[in-house]
N, C-alpha and C positions, 0 to 999 in steps of 0.2 A: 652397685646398689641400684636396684631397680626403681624408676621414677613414679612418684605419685601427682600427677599434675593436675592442675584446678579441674580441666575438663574430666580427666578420669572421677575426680572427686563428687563432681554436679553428676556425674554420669551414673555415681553407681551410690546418689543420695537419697534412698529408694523413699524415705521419711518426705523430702522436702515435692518429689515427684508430683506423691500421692497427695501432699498439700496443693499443691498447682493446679491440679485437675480438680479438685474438691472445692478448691475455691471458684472453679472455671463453671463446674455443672453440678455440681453438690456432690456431698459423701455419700448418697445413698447410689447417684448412679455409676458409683465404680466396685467394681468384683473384683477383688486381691487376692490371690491366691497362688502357691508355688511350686516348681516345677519338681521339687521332690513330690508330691504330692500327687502329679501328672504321672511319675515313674510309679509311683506306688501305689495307683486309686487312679486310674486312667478314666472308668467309667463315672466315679465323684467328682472328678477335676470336671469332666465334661457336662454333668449332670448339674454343677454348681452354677457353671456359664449359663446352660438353658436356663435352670429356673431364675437367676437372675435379669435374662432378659425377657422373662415370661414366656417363653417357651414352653412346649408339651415336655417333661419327663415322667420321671426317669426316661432314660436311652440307653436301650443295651449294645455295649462294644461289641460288632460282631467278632465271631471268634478268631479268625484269621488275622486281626491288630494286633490282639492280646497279646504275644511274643513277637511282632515282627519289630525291626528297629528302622527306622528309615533313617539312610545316611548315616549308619556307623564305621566306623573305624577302625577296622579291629585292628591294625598295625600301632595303635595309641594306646587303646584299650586295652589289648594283650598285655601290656607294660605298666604294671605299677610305676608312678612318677612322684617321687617325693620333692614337696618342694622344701626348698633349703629351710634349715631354720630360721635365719636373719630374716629372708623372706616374708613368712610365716611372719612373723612378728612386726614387721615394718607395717603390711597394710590392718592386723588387727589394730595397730598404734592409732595406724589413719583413720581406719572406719568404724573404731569401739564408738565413737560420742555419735555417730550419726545412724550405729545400728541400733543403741539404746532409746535413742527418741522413735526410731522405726518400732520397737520392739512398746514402748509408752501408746503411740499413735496404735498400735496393732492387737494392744489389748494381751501381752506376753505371746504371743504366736509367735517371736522370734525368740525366745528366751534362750533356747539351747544354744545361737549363733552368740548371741552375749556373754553368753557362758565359758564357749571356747575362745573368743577374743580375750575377755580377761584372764583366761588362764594364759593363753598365750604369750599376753603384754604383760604378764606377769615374770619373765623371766628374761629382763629388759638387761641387756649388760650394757654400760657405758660407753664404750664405743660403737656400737649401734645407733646409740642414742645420737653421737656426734658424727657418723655420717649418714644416718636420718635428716638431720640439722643442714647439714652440709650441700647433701641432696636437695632438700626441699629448698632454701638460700638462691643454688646456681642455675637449676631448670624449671624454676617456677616462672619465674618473674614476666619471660618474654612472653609464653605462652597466656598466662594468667589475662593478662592484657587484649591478646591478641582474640582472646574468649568472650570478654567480659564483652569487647565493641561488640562480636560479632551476638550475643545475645542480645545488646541494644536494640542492636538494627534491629531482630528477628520480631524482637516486642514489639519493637513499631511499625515494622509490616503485617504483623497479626492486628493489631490494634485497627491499623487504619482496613485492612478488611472486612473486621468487624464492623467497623462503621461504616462501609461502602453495605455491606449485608444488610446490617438493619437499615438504613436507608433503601437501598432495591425492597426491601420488605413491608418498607412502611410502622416499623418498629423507632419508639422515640429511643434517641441514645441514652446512655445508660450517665449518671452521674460519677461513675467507678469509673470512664473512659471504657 
């Protein structure tokens, strides 16, 4: 059974992410957008980033990008790779409740990923269920911990830079720390 551990978790909570940042610089200064999106509309993907940071666009992809791939792999690629079912299903289990609030936060722009996780968790057999249970039990615990300190610290190193910042700036501190 493949492990889902706290950091993987915070890592791939794309919902709570984009809350962090929004609450850091507000919602309007972040541009969300996804790398299907880059594969499929290369000159929109890019054309979205300029005008959100005020940029001159449109921009046209010259044409020589348009097909090139940088850094593929065609010995991966070549090779259809299914992943197992249990698979498949262990991390839709993990990450249906946190792609739903991404997909709420997103305004349904994730809907389709919602869609496949619950079908997915939808074909949940019992013992899946209990070495899901089993898994998350034996190899969370140490690491969970071992996470959780090291984001303490990181807070509090950001924090206190922040206030060495506005101080060097002449900015009063903020009542929010």
């Amino acid at each position: 059974m493949v492990t889902s551990t706290p950091r993987n978790r915070l890592s791939s909570d794309y919902c709570r992410t984009i809350e962090i940042w929004s609450n850091a610089f507000g919602r309007d200064a972040l541009h969300v957008d996804f790398f299907d999106r880059l594969q499929d509309d290369a000159e929109g993907y890019i054309n979205g980033i300029l005008g959100h940071i005020g940029a001159a666009s449109p921009w046209t992809l010259p044409p020589k990008f348009i097909r090139k791939k940088v850094h593929a792999t065609t010995a991966l690629v070549r090779h259809e790779r299914q992943i197992p079912e249990v698979v498949r299903w262990y991390f839709a289990d993990r990450l249906l409740e946190s792609t739903e609030r991404l997909n709420d936060l997103l305004e349904g722009r994730v809907s389709k990923w919602v869609d496949e996780m619950r079908a997915i968790r939808s074909k949940t057999r019992l013992n899946w269920r209990i070495l899901g249970e089993i898994n998350r039990i034996l190899f969370s615990m140490p690491e969970r911990l071992a996470y959780e300190s090291y984001h303490a610290i990181l807070d509090a190193r950001l924090w206190l830079r922040w206030q060495q910042f506005q101080s060097a700036n002449g900015l009063a501190p903020s009542m929010n720390g």
